[in-house]
N, C-alpha and C positions, 0 to 999 in steps of 0.2 A: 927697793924694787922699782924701776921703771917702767914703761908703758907694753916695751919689747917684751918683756919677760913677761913668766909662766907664775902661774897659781902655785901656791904651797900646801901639803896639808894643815901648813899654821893656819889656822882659821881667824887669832887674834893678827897677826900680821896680815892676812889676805883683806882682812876689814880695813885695816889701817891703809893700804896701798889703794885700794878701792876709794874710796873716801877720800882720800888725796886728791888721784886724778878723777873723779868725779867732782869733787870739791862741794862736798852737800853741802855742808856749810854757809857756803855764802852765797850759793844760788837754790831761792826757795822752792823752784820748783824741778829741783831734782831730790827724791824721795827715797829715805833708805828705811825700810818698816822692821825691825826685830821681831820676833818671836819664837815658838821652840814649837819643833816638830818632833812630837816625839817622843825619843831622850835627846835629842840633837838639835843645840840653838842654830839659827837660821835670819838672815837676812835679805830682804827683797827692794830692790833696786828700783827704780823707774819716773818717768817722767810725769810731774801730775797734770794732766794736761791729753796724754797718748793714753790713759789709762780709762776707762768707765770703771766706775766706783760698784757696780753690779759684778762685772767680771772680776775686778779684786775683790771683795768679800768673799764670791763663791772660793776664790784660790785660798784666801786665807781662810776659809770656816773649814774646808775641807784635810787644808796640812797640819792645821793645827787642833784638828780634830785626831789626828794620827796618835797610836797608844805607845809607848816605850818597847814593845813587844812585835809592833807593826815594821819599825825600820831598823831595829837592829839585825835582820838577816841582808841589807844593805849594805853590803861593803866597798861601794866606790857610787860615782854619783851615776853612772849608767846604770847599775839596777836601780837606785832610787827611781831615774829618771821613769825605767820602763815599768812599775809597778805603782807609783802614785803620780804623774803628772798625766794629768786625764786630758789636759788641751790639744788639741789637735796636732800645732806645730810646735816641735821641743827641740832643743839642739845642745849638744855641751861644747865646752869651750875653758879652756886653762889659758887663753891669751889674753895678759891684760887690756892690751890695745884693740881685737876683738869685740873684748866685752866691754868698754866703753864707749865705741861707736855703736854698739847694738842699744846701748841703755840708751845713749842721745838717739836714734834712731827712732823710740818710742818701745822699744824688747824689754822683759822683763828678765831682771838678772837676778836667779834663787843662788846664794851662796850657803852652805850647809857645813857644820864643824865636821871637820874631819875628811873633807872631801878636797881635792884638788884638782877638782873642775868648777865650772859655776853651769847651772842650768839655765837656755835661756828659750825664755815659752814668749811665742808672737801673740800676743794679746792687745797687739795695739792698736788706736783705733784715732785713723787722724780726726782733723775738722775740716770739712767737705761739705759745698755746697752740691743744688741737686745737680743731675744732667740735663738742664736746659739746654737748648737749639742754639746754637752762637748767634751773635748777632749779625755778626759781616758776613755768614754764609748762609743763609736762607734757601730753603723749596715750595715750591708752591704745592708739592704734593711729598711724600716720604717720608723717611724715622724724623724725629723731633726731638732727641737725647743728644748729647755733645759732649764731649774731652772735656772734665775738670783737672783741679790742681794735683789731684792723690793718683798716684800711679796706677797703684794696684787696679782703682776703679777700672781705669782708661785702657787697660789690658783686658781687665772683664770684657767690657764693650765691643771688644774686637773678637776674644773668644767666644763669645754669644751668636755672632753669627759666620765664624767659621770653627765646625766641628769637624777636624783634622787634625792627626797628632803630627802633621809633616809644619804645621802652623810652629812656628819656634820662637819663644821669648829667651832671649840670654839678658842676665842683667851684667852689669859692671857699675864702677864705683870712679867716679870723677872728681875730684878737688883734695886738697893733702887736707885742707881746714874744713869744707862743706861734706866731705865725701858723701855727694850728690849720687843719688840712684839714676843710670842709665839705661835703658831696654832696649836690644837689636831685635826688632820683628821682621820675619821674613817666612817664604817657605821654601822649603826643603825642597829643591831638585828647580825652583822655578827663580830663585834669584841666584845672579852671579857669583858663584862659590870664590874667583877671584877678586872681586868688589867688595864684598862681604869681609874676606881676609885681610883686605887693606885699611878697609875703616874700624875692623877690629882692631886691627893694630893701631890706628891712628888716634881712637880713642882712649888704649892700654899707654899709648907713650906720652899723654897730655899731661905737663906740668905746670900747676896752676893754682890759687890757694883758693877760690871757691867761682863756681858760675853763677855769680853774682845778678847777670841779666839771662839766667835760664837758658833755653832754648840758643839765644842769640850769642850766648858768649859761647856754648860747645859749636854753632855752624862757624864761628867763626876759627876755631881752632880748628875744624874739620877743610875746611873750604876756603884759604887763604886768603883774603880781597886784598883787589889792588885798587890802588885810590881815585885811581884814572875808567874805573870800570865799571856801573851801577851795576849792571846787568844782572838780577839775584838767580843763584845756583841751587839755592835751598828752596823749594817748595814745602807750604805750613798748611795745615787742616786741622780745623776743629772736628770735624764730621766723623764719626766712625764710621759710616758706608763708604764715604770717599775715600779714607784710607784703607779698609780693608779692599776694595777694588783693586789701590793701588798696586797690595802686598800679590793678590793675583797673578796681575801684570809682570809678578818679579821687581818688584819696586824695596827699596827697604826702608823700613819706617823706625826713625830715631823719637822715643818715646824719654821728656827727662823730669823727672821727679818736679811737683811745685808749678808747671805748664801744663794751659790748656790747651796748646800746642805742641802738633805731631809734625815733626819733619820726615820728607819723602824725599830719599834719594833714589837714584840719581834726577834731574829736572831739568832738561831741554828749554827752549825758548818755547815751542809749541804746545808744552804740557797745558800753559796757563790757558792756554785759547777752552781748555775744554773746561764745561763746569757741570758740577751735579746734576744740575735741574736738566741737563740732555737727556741722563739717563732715566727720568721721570717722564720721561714723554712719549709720542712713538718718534719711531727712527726719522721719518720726514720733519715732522714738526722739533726736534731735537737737532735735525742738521739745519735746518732753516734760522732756531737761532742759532748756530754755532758760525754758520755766515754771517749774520747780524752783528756778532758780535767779533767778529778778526775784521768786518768793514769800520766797525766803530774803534778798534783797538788801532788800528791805521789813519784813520780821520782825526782820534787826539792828538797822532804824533804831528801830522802834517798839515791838518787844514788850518791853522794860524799862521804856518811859514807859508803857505801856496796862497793865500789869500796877500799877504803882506807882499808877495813877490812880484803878485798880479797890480796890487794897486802901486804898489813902487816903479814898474812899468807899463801903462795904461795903454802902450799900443799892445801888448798883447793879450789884453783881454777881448775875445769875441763879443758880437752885438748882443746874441743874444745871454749874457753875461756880463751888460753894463751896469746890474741895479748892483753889484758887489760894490763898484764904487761909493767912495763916502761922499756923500751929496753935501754936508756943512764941515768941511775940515775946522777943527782950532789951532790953536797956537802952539800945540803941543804934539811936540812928533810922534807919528803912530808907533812906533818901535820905543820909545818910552811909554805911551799909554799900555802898549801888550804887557812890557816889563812890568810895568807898578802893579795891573794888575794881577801876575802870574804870581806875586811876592803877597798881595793883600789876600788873593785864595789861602796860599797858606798859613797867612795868620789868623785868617779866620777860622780853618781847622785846628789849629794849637790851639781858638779862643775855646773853641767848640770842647773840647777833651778836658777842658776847666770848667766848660758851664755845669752847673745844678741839672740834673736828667729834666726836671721839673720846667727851670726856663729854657731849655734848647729851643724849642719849638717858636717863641717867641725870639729867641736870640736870632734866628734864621732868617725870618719873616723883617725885623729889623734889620739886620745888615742886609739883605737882599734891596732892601727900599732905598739905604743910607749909600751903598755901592752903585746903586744900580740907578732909579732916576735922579736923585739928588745927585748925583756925582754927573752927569749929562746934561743936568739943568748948570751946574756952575760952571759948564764945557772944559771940564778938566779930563774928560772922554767923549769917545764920537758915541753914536750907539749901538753902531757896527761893531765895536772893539768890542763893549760889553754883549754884545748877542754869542758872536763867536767864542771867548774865554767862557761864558755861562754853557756853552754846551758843552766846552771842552771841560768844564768842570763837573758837570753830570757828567758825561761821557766815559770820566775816568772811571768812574764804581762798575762799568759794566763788566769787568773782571776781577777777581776778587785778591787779586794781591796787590799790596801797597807798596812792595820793593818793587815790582815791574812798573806800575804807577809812575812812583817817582823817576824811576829811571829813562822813562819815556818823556816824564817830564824835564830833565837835563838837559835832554839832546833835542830839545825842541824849544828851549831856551839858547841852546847854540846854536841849534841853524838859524835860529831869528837875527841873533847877533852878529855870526856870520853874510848872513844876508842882507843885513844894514851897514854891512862895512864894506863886501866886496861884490852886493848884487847876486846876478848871475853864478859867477864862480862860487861866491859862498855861500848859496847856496846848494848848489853841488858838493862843495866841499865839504858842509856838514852832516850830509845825506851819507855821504863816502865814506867820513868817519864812522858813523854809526855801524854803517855794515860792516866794515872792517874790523869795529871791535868786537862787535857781535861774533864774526864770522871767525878770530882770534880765542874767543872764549872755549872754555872745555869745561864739560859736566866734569861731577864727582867723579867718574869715569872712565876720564880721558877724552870722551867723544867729545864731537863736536857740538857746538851750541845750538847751531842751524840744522842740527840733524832731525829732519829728512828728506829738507832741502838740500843743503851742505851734509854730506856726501848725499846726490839724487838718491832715494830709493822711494817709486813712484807707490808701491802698495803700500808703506806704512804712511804716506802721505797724505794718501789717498782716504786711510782710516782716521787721521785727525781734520778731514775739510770734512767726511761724510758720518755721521754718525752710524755707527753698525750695529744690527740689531744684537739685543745681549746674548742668543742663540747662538750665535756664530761666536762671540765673545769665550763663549764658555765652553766651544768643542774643542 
């Protein structure tokens, strides 16, 4: 019997086939317990590990408390099922391949003589940390729980605070080898029933032997990249208020097994400008940072290359904008110094993501010193360079995703490049690229990437410069 095929009422062959492709044997922590229920021997399946040893005892003190008299009016495993399995969720199943992704899954698999079904009761219980706050999305005021690695929880969270049955969790099964749990969240009448069916499908026709990097290996089979294009299409949230918002909005949230990250499709360019902490505010002080923050998100891209472009030609800087020049030039061309250190920022954060939690704080405070004035005392940098790159380096965390980051960071290493080789022009011509590819890009969608700029529509534009109160939000 192979994986394809069906249960038998051989109960000595259905053991045997089980056992196989489970392969107890040689991996210890897959469990198969005998006993007799009954007058009816009985085996139970499961992984030790998904199991709490309280919920198995109760199941085996109670079947195998069962009298010769109790299960012989039993004649198939559905009335078994519906007259002693007292757990909540039970399900039969005669499909071998079924029922040994249910077992690996963490499912308990009751196999009983004489039956040619197997019964299988969710009793499982992963290992789960608590819902702590993430760390990269912080509020200064709101909930303080976050998306861990168990699904199931990360559903809870979302169902907690919306009680709506139009709320829809579909799950699907992703990888021939992982068969990874997938979740389409959306609701009913408020996300695109066309967009909804295309990613259904998109995720039904993925062939793949596991999502090995979670979240990042299905957006990439969802959302094609090309290699010429940072620009990230996937928007991620730890936050459950931030993703239930989104689901509001008609957003649809790809939830996958093992991530504490939620992807929100579809995601524009202008998604990222907005962050949680606006809606903890009032509407004034919520739009005031949200300006702050699209002026700082425009000053990382560009105030390296506009500063470089100024001091590369010094008649066009105004008087009152002479202290921008560098008063003690070295030996070392400013367009190497920007470079060396746009490349040492990042190796500083690879160093950072290896430190001990314990020395980070020290590891900072040192490179900050060893970068910063040692590296100006041996004039291997002006100190203009480092003033500018240290903001541009703060500057980057004031939005919370690290694909837009980087990708802002690309093209701001190009127009630099560009700009040291053709001036004027290249710098235009680096700024031009950008737009262009930008304005080239399409959401999950179709839309465009600059939309609501690209195509104009000035009222939803209007709703991501101004913060609107959640009254109006929610009529």
């Amino acid at each position: 019997m192979k994986q394809g095929e069906r249960l038998t009422p051989d109960y000595a062959g259905n053991l045997r086939t089980l056992d196989g492709l489970l392969r107890i044997n040689e991996s210890f922590d897959i469990v198969g317990r005998e006993f007799t229920t009954g007058s009816r021997r009985a085996k139970l399946y499961f992984i030790d590990g998904f199991a709490k040893d309280e919920v198995m005892e109760k199941i085996l003190e109670y079947l195998m408390g069962l009298s010769p008299g109790d299960t012989e009016p039993a004649e198939d495993a559905s009335q078994y099922c519906e007259r002693f399995i007292t757990y909540v969720e039970a399900d039969l199943s005669d499909q071998c391949g079924d029922i040994v992704t249910g077992v690996l899954s963490g499912t308990l698999a009751l196999l009983i003589e004489g039956y040619a079904q197997a019964i299988m009761i969710d009793a499982r219980t992963y290992p789960a940390r608590s819902v702590a706050e993430p760390d990269d999305d912080r509020v200064l005021r709101g909930s303080r729980d976050g998306f861990v690695e168990t699904l199931v929880h990360n559903t809870a969270l979302i169902r907690r605070r919306v009680r709506d049955p139009a709320l829809t969790m579909e799950i699907l099964t992703v990888g021939q080898k992982s068969k990874t749990d997938v979740v389409l969240c959306y609701m009913k009448g408020a996300a695109d029933e066309k967009f909804l069916s295309t990613i259904r499908k998109k995720i039904g026709d993925i062939t793949i032997g596991a999502l090995t990097m979670s979240q990042e290996s299905l957006a990439e089979c969802l959302v094609r990249p090309r290699w010429y294009n940072p620009f990230p299409r996937v928007r991620y949230t730890e936050r459950p208020d931030a993703a239930t918002a989104s689901v509001f909005e008609g957003s649809i949230l790809v939830l996958v097994d093992n991530s504490p990250s939620v992807m929100i499709l579809p995601a524009s360019l202008f998604d990222f400008v907005q962050d949680t902490n606006d809606y903890y505010f009032p509407p004034l002080v919520g739009t005031y940072l949200r300006l702050v923050r699209i002026a700082v998100f425009l000053l990382t891209l560009l105030l390296t290359p506009v500063w470089y472009l100024l001091v590369k030609n010094p008649q066009l800087i105004p008087g009152w904008l002479e202290f921008i020049q560098v008063q003690e030039p070295n030996g070392v061309p400013l367009i190497v110094q920007l470079l060396i250190i746009e490349f040492i920022i990042d190796g500083l954060k690879l160093a950072s993501l290896n430190t001990p939690s314990v020395l980070s704080n020290s590891f900072s405070v040192v490179g900050a010193l060893i970068l910063g004035d040692f590296a100006v005392k041996a004039r291997w940098f002006v100190p203009e360079v480092v003033l500018y790159m240290a903001f541009v380096a703060i500057a980057n965390f004031t939005q919370p995703s690290f694909e837009l980051g980087y990708a802002l960071k690309l093209y701001r290493v190009l127009i630099l490049i560009l700009t040291a080789l053709f001036n004027y022009w290249g710098f235009a011509a680096g700024v031009l690229i950008m737009l262009l590819t930008a304005a080239g890009t399409k959401t999950a969608t179709g839309r465009g990437y600059l939309y609501p700029l690209i195509p104009f529509h000035p009222k939803a534009l209007l709703s991501l410069l101004v913060r609107q109160p959640i009254s109006h939000r929610n009529s």
